[in-house]
C-alpha positions as MATLAB code, in Angstrom:
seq = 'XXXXXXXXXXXXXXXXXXXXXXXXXXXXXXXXXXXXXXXXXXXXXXXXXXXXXXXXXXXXXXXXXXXXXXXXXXXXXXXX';
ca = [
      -0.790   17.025  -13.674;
       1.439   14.002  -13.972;
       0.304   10.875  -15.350;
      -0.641    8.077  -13.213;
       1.681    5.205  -12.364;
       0.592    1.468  -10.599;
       3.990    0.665   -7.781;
       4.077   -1.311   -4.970;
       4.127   -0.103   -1.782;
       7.482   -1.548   -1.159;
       8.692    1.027   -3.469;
       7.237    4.087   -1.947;
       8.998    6.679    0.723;
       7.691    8.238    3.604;
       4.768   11.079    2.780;
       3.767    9.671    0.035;
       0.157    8.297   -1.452;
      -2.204    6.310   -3.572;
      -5.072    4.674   -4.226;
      -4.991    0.970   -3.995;
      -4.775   -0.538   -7.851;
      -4.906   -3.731   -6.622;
      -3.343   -6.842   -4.401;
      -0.627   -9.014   -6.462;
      -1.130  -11.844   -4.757;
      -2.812  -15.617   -5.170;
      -1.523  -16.749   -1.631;
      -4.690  -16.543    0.320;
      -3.749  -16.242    3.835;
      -1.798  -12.608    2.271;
      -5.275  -11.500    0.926;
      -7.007  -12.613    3.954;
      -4.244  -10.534    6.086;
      -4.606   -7.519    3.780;
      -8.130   -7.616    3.945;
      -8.038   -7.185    7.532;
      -6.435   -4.335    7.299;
      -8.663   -2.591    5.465;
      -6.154   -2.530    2.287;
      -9.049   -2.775   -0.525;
      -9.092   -1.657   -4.547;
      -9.991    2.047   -4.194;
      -9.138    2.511   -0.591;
      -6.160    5.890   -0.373;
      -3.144    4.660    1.593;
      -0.498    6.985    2.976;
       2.824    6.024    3.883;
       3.852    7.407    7.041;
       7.526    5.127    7.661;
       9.411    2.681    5.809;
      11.895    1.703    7.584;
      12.312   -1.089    9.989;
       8.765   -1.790    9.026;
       6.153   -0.135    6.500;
       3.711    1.914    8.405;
       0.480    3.246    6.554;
      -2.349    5.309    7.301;
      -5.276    3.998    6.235;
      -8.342    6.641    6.685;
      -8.318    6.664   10.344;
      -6.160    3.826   11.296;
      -2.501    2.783   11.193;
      -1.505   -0.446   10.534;
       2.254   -1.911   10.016;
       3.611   -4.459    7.455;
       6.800   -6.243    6.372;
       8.380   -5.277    2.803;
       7.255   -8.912    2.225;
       3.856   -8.290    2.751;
       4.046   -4.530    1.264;
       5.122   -5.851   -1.989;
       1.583   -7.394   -3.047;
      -0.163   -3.872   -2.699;
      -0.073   -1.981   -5.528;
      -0.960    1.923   -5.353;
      -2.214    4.172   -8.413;
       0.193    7.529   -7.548;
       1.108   10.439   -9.961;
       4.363   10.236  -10.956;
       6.036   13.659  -12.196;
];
């Protein structure tokens, strides 16, 4: 197993996965947007496009996000 590695979603590609580490951010208005979307410590987050806009599964749902916004969320992933 590979050892675990905190990146932001910004720097993910399509099909891949983590848990959220936590959200980099003091702006409030980006927690309070990220919290709407269900993007929480623990929550698993897959990354289904990245390009023109990040899309991400999120249990159930799908939300989309600029790289702007995708840059505050970090994600625990194994690296290998």
């Amino acid at each position: 197993m590979g050892a675990k590695k905190e990146v932001p979603i910004n720097k993910l590609k399509k099909r891949q996965s983590g848990t959220v580490k936590k959200i980099n951010t003091m702006n409030t208005v980006t927690v309070q947007k990220l919290l709407a979307m269900g993007i929480v410590p623990g929550r698993i987050i897959h990354i289904i496009r990245t390009y023109a806009v990040y899309i991400l599964q999120i249990d159930n749902t799908e939300v989309a996000m600029d790289k702007e916004l995708a840059q505050n969320v970090i994600l625990m992933i194994n690296s290998l």
